[in-house]
C-alpha positions in Angstrom: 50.2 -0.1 -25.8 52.9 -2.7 -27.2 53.8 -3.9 -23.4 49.1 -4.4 -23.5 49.3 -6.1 -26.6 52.7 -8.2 -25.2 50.6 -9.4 -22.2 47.0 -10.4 -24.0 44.9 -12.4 -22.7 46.6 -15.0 -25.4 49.3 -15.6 -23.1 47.6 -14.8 -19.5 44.0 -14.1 -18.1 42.4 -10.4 -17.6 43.2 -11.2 -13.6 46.6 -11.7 -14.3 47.0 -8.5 -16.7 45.1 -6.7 -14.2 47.8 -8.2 -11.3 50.7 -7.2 -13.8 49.4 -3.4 -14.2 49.4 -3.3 -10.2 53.1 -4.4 -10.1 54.0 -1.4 -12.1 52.0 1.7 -12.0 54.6 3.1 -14.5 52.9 1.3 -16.8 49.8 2.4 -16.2 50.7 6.1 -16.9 52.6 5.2 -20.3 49.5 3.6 -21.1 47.1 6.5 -20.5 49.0 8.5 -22.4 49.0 6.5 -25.0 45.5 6.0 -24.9 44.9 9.9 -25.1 47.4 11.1 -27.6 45.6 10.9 -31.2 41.9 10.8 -29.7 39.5 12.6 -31.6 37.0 15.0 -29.6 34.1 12.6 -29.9 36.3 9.6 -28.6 37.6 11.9 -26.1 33.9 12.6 -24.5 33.4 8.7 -24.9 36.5 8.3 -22.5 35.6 10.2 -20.1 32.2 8.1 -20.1 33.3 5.1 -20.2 35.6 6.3 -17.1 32.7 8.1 -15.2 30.9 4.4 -14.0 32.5 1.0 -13.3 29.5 -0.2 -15.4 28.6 1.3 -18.2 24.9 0.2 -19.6 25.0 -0.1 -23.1 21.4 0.3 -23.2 22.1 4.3 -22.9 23.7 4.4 -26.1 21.9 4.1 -29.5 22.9 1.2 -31.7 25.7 3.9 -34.3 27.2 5.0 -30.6 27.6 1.3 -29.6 29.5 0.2 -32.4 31.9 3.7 -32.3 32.7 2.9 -28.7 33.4 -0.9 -29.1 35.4 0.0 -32.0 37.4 2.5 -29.6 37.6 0.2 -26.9 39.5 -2.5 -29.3 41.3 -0.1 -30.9 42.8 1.9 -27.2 41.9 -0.2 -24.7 42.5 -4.0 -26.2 43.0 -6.4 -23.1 42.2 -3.6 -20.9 38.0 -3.9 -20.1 35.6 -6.9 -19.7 33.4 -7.3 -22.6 29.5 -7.9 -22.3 26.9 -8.5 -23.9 24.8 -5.4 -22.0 27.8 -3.3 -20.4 31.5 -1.5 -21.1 33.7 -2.1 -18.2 37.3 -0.4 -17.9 39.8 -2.6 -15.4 39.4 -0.5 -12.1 43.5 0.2 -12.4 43.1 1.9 -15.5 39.8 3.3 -15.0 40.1 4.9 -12.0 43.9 7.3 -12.5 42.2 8.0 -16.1 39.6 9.8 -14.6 41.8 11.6 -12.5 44.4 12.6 -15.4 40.7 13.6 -17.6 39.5 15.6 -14.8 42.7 17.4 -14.0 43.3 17.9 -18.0 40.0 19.6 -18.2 37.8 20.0 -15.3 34.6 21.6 -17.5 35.1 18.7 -20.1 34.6 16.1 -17.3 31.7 18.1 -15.4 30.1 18.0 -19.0 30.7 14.5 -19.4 29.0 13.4 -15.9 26.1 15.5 -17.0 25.5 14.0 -20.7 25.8 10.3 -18.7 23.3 11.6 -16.1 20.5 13.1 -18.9 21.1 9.5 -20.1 19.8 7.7 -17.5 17.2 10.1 -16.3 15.9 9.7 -19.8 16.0 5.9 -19.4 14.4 6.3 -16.1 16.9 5.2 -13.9 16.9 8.9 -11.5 19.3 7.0 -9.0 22.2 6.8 -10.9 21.7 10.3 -12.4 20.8 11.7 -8.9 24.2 9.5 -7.8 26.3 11.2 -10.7 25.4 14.6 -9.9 26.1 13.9 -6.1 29.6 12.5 -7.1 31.0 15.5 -8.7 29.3 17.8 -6.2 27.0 19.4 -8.4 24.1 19.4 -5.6 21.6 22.1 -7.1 21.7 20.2 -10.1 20.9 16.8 -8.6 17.7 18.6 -7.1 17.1 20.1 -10.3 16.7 16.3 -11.7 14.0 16.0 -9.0 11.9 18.8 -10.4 12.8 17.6 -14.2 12.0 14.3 -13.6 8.0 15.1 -14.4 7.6 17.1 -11.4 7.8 16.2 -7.2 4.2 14.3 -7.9 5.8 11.6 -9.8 8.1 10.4 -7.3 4.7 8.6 -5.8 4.9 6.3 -8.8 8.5 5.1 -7.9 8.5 2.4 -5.2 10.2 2.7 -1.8 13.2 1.3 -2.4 14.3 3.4 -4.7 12.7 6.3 -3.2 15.0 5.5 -0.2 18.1 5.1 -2.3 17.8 8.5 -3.7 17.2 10.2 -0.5 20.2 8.5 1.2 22.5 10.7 -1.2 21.2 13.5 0.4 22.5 15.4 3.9 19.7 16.1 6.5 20.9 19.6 6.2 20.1 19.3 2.4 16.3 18.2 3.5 15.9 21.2 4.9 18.0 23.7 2.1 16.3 22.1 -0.8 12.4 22.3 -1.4 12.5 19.0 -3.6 14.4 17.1 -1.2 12.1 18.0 1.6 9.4 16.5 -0.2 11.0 13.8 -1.3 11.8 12.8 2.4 8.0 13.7 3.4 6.5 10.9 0.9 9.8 8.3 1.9 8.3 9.2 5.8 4.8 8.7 4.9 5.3 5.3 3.3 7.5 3.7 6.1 4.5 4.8 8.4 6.4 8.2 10.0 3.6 10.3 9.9 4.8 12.7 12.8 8.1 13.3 10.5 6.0 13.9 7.2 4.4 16.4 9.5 6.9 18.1 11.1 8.1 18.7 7.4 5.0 20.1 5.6 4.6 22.6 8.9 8.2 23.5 8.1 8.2 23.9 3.9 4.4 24.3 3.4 3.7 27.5 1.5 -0.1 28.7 0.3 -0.6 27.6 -3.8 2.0 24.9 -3.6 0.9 22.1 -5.6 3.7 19.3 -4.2 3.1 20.1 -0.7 -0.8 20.4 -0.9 -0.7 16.7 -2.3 1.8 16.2 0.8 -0.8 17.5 3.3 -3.7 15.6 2.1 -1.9 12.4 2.0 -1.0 13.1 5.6 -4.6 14.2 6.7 -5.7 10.7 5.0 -2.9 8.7 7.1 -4.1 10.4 10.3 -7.9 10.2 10.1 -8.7 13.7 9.2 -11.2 15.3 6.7 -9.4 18.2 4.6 -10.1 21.8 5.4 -12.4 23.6 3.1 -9.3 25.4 1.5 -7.3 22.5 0.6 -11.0 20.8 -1.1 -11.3 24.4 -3.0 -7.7 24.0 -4.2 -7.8 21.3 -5.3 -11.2 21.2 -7.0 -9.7 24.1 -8.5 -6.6 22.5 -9.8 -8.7 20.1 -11.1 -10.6 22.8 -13.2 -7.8 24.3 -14.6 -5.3 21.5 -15.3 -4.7 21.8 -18.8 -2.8 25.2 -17.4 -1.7 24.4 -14.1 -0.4 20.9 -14.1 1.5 21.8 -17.0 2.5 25.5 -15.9 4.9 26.1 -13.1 3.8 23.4 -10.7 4.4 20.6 -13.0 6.1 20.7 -16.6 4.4 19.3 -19.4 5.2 16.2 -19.7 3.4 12.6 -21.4 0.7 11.6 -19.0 1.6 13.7 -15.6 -1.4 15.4 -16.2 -3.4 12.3 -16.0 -1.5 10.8 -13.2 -1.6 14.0 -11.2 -5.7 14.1 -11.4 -5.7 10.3 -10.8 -3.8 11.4 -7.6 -5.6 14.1 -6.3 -9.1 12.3 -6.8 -7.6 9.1 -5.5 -6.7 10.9 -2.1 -10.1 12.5 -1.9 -11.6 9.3 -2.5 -9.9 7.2 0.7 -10.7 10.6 2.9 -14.4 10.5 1.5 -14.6 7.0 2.4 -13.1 7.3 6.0 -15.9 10.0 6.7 -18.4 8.0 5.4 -19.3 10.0 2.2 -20.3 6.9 0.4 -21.5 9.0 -2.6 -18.7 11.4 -2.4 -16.4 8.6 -2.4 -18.4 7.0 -5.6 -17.8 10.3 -7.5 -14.1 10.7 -6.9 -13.3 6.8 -7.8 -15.4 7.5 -11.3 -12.7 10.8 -11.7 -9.9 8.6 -10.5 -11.0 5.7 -12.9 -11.1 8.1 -16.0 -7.4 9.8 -14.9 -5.9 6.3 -15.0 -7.7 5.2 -18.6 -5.6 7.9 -19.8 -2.7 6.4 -18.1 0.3 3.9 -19.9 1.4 2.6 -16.6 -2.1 2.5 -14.2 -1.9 -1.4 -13.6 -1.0 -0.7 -10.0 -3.5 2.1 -9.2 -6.4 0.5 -11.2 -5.8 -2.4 -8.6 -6.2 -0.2 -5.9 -9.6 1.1 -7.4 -10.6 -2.3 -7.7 -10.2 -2.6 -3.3 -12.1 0.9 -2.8 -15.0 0.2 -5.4 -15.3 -3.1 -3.3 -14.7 -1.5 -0.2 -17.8 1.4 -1.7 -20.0 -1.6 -2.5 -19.9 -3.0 1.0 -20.8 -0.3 2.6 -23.2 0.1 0.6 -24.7 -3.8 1.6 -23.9 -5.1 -2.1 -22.4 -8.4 -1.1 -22.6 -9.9 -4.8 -20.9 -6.8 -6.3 -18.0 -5.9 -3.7 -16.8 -10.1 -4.1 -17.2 -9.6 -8.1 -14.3 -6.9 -7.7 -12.1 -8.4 -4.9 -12.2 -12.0 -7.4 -10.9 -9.2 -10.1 -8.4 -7.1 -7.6 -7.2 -10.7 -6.2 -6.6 -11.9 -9.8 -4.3 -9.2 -10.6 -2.4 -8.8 -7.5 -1.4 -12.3 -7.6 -0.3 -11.5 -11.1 1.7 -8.6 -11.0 1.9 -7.1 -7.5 2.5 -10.6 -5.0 5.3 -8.8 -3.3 3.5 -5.4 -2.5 2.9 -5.6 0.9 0.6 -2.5 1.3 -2.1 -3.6 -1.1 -2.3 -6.9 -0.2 -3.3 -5.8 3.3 -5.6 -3.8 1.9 -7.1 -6.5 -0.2 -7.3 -9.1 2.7 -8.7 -6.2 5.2 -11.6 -5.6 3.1 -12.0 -9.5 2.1 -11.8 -10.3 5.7 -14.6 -7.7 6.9 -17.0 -8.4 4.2 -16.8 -11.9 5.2 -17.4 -10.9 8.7 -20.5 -8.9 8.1 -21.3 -12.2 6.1 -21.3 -14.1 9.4 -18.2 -16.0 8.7 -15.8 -15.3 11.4 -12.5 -15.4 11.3 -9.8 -17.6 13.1 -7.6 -15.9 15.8 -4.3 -17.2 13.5 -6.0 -15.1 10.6 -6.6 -11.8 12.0 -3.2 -12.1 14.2 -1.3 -12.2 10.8 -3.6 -9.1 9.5 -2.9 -7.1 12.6 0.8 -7.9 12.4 0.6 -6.6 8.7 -1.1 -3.6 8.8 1.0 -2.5 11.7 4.5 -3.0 9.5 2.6 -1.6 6.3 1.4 1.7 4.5 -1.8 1.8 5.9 -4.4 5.1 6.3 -6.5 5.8 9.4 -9.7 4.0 8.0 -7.8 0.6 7.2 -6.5 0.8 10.2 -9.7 0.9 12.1 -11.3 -1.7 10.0 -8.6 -4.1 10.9 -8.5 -3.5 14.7 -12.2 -3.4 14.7 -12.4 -6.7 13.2 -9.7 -8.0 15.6 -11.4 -6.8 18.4 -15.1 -8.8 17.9 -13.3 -12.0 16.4 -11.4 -12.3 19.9 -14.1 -11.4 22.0 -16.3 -13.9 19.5 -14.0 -17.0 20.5 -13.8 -15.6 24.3 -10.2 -14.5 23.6 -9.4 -11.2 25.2 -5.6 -11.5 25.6 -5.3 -11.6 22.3 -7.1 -8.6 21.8 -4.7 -7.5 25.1 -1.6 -8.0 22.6 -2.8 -6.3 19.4 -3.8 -3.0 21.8 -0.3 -3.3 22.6 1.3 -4.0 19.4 -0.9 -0.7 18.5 0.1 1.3 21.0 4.0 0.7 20.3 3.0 1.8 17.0 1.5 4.7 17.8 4.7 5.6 19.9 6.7 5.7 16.4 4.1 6.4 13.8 1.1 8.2 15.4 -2.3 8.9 13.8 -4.6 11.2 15.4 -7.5 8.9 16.1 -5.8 6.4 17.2 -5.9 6.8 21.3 -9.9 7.2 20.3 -10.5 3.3 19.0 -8.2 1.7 21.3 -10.3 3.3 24.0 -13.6 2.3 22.6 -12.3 -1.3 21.5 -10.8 -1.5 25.5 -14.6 -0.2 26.5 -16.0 -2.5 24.0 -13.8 -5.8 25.6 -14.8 -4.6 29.8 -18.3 -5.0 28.6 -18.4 -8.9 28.3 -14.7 -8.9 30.0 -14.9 -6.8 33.5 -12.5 -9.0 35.3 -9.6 -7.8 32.7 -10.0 -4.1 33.9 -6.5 -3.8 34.9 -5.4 -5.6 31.0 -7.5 -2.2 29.9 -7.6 0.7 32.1 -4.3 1.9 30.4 -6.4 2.5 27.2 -9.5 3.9 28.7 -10.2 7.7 28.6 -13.5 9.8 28.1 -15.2 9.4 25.6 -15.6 12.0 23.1 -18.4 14.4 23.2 -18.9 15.0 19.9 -18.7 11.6 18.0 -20.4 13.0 15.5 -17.1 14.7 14.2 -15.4 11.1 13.9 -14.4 9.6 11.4 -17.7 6.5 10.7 -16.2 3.6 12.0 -15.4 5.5 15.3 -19.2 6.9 15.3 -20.0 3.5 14.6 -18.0 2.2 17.7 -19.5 4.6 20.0 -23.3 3.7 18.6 -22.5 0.0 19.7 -21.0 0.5 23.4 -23.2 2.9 24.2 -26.2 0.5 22.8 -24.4 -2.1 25.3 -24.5 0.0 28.3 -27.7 0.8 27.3 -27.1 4.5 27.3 -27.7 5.2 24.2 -30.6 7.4 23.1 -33.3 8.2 20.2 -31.4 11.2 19.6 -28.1 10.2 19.3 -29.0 7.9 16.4 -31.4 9.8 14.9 -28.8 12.0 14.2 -26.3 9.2 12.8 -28.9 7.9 10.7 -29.6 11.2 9.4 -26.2 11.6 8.8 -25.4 8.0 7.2 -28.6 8.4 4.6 -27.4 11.7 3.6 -24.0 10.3 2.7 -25.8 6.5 0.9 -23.5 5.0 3.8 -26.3 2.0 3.8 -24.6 -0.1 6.2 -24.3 2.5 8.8 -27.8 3.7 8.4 -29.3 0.3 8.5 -27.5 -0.8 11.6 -28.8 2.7 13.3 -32.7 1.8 11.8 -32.0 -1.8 13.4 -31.1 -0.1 17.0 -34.1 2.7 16.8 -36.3 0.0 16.3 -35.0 -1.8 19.2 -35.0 1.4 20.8 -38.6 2.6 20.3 -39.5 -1.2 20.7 -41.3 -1.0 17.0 -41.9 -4.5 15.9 -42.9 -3.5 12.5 -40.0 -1.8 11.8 -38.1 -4.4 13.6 -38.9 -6.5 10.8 -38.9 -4.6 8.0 -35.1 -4.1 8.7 -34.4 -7.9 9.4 -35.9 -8.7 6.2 -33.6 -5.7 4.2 -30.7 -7.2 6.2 -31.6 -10.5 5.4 -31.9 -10.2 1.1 -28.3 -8.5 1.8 -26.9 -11.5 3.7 -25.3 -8.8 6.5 -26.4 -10.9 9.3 -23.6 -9.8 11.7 -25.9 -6.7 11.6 -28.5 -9.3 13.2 -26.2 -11.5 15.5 -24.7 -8.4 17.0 -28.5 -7.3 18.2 -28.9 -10.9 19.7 -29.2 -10.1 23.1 -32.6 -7.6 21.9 -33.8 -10.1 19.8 -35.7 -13.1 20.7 -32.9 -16.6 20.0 -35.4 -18.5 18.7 -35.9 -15.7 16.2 -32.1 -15.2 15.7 -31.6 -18.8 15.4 -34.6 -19.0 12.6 -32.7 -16.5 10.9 -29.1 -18.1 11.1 -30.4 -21.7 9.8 -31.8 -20.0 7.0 -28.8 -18.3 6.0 -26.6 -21.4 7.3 -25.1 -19.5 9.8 -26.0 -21.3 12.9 -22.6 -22.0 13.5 -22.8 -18.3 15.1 -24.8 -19.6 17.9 -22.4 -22.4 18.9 -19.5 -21.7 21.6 -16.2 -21.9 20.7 -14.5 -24.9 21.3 -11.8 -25.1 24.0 -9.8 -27.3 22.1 -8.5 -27.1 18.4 -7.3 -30.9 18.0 -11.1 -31.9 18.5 -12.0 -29.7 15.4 -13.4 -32.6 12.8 -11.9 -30.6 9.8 -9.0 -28.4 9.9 -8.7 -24.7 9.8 -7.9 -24.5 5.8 -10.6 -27.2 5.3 -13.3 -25.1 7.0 -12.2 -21.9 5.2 -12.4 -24.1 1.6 -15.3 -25.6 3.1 -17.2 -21.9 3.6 -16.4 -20.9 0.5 -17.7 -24.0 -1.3 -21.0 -22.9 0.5 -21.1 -19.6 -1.1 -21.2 -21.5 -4.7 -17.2 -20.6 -5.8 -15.2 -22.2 -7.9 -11.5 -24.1 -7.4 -9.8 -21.0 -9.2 -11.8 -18.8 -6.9 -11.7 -20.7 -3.6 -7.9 -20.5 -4.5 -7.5 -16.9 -5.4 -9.3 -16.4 -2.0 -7.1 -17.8 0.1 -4.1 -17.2 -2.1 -2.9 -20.7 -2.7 -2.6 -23.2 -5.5 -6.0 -24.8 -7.6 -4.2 -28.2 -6.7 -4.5 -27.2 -3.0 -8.0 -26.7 -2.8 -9.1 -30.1 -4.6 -6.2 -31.9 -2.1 -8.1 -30.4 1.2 -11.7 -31.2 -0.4 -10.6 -34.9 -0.9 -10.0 -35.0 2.7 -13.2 -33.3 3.4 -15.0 -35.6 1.5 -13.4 -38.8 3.0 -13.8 -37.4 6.5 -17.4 -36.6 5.6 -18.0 -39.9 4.1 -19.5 -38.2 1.0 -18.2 -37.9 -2.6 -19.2 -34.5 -3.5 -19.4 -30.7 -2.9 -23.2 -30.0 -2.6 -23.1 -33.9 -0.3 -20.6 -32.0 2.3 -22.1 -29.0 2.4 -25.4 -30.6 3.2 -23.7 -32.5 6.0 -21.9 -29.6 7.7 -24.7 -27.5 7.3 -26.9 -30.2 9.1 -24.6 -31.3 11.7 -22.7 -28.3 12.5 -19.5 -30.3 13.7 -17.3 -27.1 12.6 -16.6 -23.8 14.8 
């Protein structure tokens, strides 16, 4: 320790020392000894710490332990580590033949010592570096024992994908397959890049009747692909549910502070987006009140209360509450903004459910807008129903502006996903959205045909957006009959899917040519300002009638053409979007929340509006537009 002390970093930098220690490895070995000769047993354990990482966090240690090993760290290793304020760190050419010389010493000792460090961090929360330190030293069953520990498989979900990745990287594929834990563990990393083939191949190969982790595994699957659960997975876990207090702190799960809470959130969360993909409107309403209660109980819900906040919106639509579904996307848009801008996956989910209210609203969206959203949804965790209201949407806005290649490269983009990440319903709407495009589009038939198959026979059986799909092409072909939506209305008032069922009670009256009931439904759609459900019945409905009904609602803009050429537009496409909101009464903060840009924006693009207008207020250039129409 004299020749450490002779060479300080009085006389020469830690770089230099370092280079000196190189030189002469002799050195190095006097020094060790030195350095363990005269340790007590505690210092001894704090060695072999300090040796274990390059880094060691001081925030593991408790404020009595930080002071005893800085004190040991002057007193053995002066000149020899980097001081910080928030880590230890030994030079690398003492570090690294010290941990040799410990382990060799005494092998248990060490083992011991890369366990304590690794029940530190797991207790800090940081499982990657104590899955890592188990890995290192080759201790595999206990690095999957961490997994089970760490609150149970189910609380993986809470941990984002990165991490999730980082842990399952440590691990051999023959590992995924030895270990139950890891097996999971590489099931949820699958499902959340979108490999929903390879989640499946592994619940088929791991799933065992009663299992808690892979019964949450299965569902999540079933929700990804399109499918309703089987009536023993609904009784298990209604079951579960019942008997929580035992099981989720029994042998599934240990107990631990709020997994019980979490886990109920989870299960009623899952049955919540399958309930809504059915079209169980009520059933969906019940589980989001379970779900909602779960996460009140919850320390860290900030990022599943969001997600509520999109499927109680999502609920309100389809139940034709206009006023109440914007009330909580203004709320969810708020707090994503805040604390989850980077989150790909629920900001898709957001803007999907923004987008298609709008729509229903009459306010179509640009090309640019739903080219972005398809591109997102198709590189994000998305479930089968998201996915169909997105490509739904994307197919009417491009047949709207008399665009079918673009609708031509999102099939495409859709069917390269399918070839990677397939869902089961897929191949189902691409065919009825390619049916749905040869109806105004017969020339494009070669663009299509690869998509086209027959039809199902029992749509009934479909997911609701699909049902709804094949209720609309067959109304174009003018196939469709009384009985056919007789029993979808039947079925969308038993489940209080109101949007479904009023769109089926527009078509019957159509069908049965009933004028009274023809307008008893215009006027219910008409208080709930759904007039797409109108505008997509134009060609049964008289166009001066439709156009009455449009100028009402200022939404005559429907009835124009789109214009060939975007450099004639009068306002931009970011002024007409501010401009349509402004119509709907909202707000700077809102308009901006909306369209996820800056307050300062939004009053920047309405001074242009006004000065292009020649007007000097809002209510002024909404008048204007909504008299002269100059915008698509």
């Amino acid at each position: 320790m004299n020749l450490a002390i002779s060479l300080s970093p009085s006389s020469c930098s830690i770089v230099e020392l370092h280079q000196h220690l190189v030189l002469h490895p002799i050195w190095v070995q006097l020094l060790l000894q030195e350095i363990l000769e005269g340790l007590s047993e505690q210092d001894s354990a704090n060695v072999r710490l300090l040796c274990i990482n390059s880094q060691l966090p001081k925030r593991l240690f408790i404020e009595p332990e930080q002071l005893l090993i800085s004190e040991l760290l002057e007193r053995s290793f002066s000149g020899l580590h980097v001081k910080s304020e928030t880590e230890w760190t030994i030079l690398p050419v003492v570090r690294e033949p010290l941990q040799k010389l410990c382990l060799r010493e005494d092998a248990t000792a060490s083992l011991l010592a890369y366990q304590a460090l690794a029940k530190r961090y797991t207790s800090q929360g940081d499982i990657v570096n104590a899955i890592g330190l188990m890995m290192a030293c080759g201790e595999v069953k206990l690095a999957v024992s961490l997994l089970r520990q760490q609150g149970g498989l189910l609380q993986w979900i809470r941990h984002g994908l990165g991490n999730l990745e980082l842990i399952l990287q440590q691990f051999s594929t023959q590992e995924w397959f030895a270990f139950d834990e890891v097996a999971w563990l590489a099931c949820i990393v699958s499902l959340k890049r979108g490999e929903v083939d390879k989640a499946r191949k592994l619940i088929n190969r791991h799933y065992h009747q009663g299992s808690f982790d892979w019964s949450v595994a299965d569902a999540f699957v079933c929700l990804y692909e399109g499918l309703n659960l089987s009536q023993n997975q609904r009784e298990f876990f209604i079951r579960l549910q019942g008997d929580s207090p035992v099981i989720l702190k029994g042998e599934h799960l240990p107990n631990h502070d709020g997994l019980s809470a979490f886990a109920g959130a989870l299960i009623n969360n899952i049955l919540l987006l399958i309930a809504i993909q059915q079209g169980g409107v009520e059933e969906a309403e019940q589980y989001l009140l379970a779900t909602r209660a779960y996460y009140q109980k919850e320390l860290d819900a900030d990022y599943g209360e969001a997600f509520l906040d999109i499927h109680q919106s999502h609920i309100s639509m389809l139940k034709m509450d206009a006023e109440s579904s914007s009330t909580y996307l203004t709320r969810v848009s708020s707090r994503v903004q805040r604390l989850f801008s980077q989150d790909k996956s629920i900001r898709v989910a957001m803007f999907a459910v923004k987008r298609e209210l709008a729509f229903y609203k009459g306010l179509i969206p640009s090309l640019a807008v739903m080219d972005k959203l398809v591109r997102e949804v198709n590189h994000s965790e998305a479930w089968f129903d998201l996915y169909a209201a997105v490509y739904a949407l994307a197919a009417k806005t491009a047949l709207h502006h008399n665009k079918p290649e673009s609708l031509v490269q999102w099939l495409r983009l859709a069917g390269e996903h399918s070839q990677k990440h397939r869902l089961a319903h897929l191949d189902i709407l691409l065919n009825y959205l390619a049916r749905l495009a040869l109806v105004s589009q017969p020339q494009m038939e070669d663009k299509f045909a690869v998509y086209i198959s027959p039809l199902p026979k029992q749509p009934s059986s479909l997911p609701w957006r699909l049902q709804q799909l094949h209720l609309e092409l067959e109304m174009l072909l003018g196939s469709l009959s009384n009985k056919r939506l007789e029993q979808a209305l039947l079925f969308s008032e038993s489940q209080k899917h109101t949007l479904l069922a009023c769109q089926c009670r527009l078509m019957l009256a159509i069908n049965r040519d009933d004028e009274t009931k023809l307008s008893q439904e215009i006027a219910i759609v008409e208080d709930s300002g759904f007039l797409q459900l109108i505008w997509q019945l134009r060609s049964w409905i008289s166009k001066d009638r439709v156009t009455e009904i449009l100028n009402r609602h200022n939404r005559t803009r429907l009835i124009l053409e789109p214009k060939k050429e975007e450099g004639s537009r009068l306002l931009s496409i970011k002024e007409s979007a501010i401009m349509a909101l402004v119509s709907q009464q909202r707000r700077n903060k809102e308009i901006a929340i909306e369209l996820d840009i800056s307050e300062q924006t939004v009053k920047f693009h309405l001074k242009n509006v006004y000065r292009k207008l020649g007007v000097k207020s809002r209510k002024l250039a909404v008048a204007v537009l909504a008299a002269n129409l100059p915008e698509e």
